[in-house]
TIVOSE-192201 format. One line per 4 residues: number of its first residue (from 1); their letters; for each residue x negated, y, z negated of C-alpha. Coordinates in steps of 0.05 Angstrom, whole numbers, plus 32768, in hexadecimal, padded with zeros to 4 digits. Each point is the difference from the previous one (the first is absolute). Example, Ala and Ser with C-alpha at 12.3 -4.5 7.8 and 13.67 -1.06 7.14 Angstrom:
2
1 = AS = 7F0A:7FA6:7F64; 7FE5:8045:800D
***
This chain:
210
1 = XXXX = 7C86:81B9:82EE; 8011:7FB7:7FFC; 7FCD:7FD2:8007; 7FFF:7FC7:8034
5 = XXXX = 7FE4:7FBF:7FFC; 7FB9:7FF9:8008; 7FE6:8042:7FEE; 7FD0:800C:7FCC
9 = XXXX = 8020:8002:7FB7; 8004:8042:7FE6; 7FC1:8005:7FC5; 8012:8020:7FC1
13 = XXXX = 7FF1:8008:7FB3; 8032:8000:7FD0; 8010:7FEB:7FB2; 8017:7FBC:7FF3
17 = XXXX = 800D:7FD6:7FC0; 7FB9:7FE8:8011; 7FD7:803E:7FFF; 7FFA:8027:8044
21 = XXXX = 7FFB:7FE0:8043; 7FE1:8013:8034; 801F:7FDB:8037; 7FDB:7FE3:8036
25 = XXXX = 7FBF:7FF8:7FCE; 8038:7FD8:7FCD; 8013:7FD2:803C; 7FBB:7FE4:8011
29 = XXXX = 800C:7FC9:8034; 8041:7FE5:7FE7; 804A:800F:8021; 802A:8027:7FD9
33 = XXXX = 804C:8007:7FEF; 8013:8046:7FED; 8048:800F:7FF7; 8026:8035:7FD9
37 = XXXX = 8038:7FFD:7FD0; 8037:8040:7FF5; 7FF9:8004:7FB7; 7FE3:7FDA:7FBE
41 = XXXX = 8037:7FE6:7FCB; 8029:7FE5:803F; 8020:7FB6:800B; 7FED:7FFA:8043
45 = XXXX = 7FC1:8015:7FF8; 7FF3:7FE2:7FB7; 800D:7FB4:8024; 7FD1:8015:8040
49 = XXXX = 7FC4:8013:7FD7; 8006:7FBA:7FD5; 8004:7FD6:8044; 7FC7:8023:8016
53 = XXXX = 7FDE:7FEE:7FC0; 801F:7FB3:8005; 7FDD:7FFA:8041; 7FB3:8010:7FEB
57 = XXXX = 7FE0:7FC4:8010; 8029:7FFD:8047; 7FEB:8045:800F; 7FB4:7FEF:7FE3
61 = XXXX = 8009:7FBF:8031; 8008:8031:803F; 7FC4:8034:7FEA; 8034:802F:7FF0
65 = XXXX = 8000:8038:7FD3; 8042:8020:7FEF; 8006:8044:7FE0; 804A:8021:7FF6
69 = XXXX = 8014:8046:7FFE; 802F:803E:7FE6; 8004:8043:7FF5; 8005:7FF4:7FB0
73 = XXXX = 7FBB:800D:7FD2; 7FD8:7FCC:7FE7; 8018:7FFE:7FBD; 8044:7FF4:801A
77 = XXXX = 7FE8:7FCA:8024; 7FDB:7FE3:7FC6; 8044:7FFE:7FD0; 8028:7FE7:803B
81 = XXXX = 7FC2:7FC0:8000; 801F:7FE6:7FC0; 804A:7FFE:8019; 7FEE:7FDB:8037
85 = XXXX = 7FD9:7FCA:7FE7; 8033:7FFE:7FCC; 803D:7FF4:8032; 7FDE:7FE1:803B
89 = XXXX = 7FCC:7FD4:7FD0; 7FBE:8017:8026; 7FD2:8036:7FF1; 7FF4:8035:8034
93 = XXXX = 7FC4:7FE3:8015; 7FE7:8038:803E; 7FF4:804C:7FFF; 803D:8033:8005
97 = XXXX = 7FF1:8045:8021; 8019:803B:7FDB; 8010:802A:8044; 8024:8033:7FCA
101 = XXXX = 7FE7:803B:8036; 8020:7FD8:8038; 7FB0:7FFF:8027; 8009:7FB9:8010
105 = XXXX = 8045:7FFC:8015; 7FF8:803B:802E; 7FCC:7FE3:8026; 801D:7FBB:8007
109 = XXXX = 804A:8025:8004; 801B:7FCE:7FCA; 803A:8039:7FE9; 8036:800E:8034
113 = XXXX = 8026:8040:7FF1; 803F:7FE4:8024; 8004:7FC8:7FCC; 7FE9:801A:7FC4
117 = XXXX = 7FC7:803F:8003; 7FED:7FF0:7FB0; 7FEC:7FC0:8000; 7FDC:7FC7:8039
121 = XXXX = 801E:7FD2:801E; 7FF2:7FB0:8007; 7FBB:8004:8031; 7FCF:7FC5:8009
125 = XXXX = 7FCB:8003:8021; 7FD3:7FC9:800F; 7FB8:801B:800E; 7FC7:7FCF:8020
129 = XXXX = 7FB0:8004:7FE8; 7FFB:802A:803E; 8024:803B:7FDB; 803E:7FFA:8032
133 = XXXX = 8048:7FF3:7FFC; 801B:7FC6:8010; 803D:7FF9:7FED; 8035:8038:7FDE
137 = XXXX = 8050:7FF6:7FEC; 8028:8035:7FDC; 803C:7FEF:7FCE; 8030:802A:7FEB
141 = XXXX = 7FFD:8008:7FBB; 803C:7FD7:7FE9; 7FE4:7FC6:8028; 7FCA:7FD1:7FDA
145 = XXXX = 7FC7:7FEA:802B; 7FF7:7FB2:8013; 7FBA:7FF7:7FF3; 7FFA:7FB7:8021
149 = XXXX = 8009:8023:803F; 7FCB:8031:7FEA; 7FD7:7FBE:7FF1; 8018:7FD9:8042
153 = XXXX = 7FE8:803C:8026; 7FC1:8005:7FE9; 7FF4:7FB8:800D; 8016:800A:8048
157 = XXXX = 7FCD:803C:8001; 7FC9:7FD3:7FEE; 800C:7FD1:8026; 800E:8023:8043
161 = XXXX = 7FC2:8026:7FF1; 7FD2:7FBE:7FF5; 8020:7FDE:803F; 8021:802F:802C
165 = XXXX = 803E:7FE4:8003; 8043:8017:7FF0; 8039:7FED:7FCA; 8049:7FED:8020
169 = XXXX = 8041:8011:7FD3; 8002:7FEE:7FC3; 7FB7:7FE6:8007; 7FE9:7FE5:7FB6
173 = XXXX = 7FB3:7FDF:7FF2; 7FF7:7FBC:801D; 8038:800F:8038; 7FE7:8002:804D
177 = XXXX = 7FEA:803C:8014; 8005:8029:8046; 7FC8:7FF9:803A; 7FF6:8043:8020
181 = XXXX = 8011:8001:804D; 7FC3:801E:8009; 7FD7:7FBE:7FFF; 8009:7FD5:803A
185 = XXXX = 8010:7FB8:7FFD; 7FB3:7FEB:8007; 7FEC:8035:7FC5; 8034:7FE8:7FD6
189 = XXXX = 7FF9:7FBD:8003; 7FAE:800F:7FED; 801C:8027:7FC3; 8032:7FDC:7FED
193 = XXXX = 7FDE:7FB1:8007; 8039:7FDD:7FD4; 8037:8012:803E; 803D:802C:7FFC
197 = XXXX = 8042:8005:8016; 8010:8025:803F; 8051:8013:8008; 7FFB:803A:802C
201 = XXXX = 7FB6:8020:801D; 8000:8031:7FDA; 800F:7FDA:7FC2; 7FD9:7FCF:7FE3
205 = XXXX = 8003:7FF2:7FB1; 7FC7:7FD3:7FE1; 7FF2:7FEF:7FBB; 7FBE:800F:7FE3
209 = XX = 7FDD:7FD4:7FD8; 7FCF:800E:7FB2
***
């Protein structure tokens, strides 16, 4: 079964370069990025995994913990450490789960059998302190992931959940953000003391201050 947005992330325990995890006890009260990769000793994959790695502190900035996955064993994933850090020039600095009996993929239905039934496909999921999903995109597995949208997102999370607002296209931090058209004028303008701009009722963008 797929799972949907805002239901409770599946809990697991599984082998990972960093000893077993058991899932929701390993998150604490941090978000989380999980996302798959097809295979280890692939290009695709070898440049994701040292981005991920690049980004650390942006990641640590957020509360984020990131944790990658595939159906290879540990020890694969432990040789494939040194290629990486030696082409991409970071260490793999986050756990990788060794789902070699496929438990984790099933239940977050990372492999589809119409694309490839041996190996996962590109899935992120981005997972709140609250256990739930919040966010999921699937890749095909010839397609490498843009993880400053993964990062934009999650800052649009954040913030939507701190103010409850929302984030227009192409919405990046600092930008004015969206007043919902549930508030009326008078609530609004309580919330929202430094003004806003009002083009249409039902759309009202202000920009939030530190």
């Amino acid at each position: 079964m797929t799972l949907q947005l805002g239901q409770l992330a599946p809990d697991f325990e599984q082998e990972s370069t960093h000893g077993k995890i058991r899932f929701h006890e390993w998150l604490g009260n941090s978000w989380c990025v999980l996302f798959s990769h097809p295979k280890d000793f692939t290009p695709v994959c070898t440049t994701e995994l040292g981005e991920v790695a690049r980004l650390r502190k942006q990641w640590e900035a957020r509360n984020v913990k990131v944790i990658g996955l595939s159906v290879d064993p540990v020890e694969s994933h432990q040789e494939w450490e040194s290629d990486i850090e030696a082409t991409q020039g970071h260490a793999v600095n986050f756990p990788m789960l060794a789902d070699a009996d496929q438990k984790v993929s099933q239940l977050y239905n990372m492999i589809h059998p119409e694309c490839d039934p041996t190996v996962t496909v590109r899935s992120v999921f981005v997972i709140d302190p609250a256990r739930r999903i919040r966010l999921s995109i699937t890749y095909p597995p010839s397609t490498g992931r843009n993880f400053s949208e993964i990062l934009r997102s999650i800052d649009s999370l954040q913030l939507t959940d701190k103010y409850g607002v929302s984030t227009p296209v192409n919405w990046t931090e600092g930008n004015e953000v969206i007043i919902s058209p549930k508030l009326t004028e008078d609530a609004a303008k309580a919330k929202f003391p430094q003004g806003f701009r009002t083009l249409r009722p039902y759309l009202r963008l202000v920009r939030l201050g530190d």
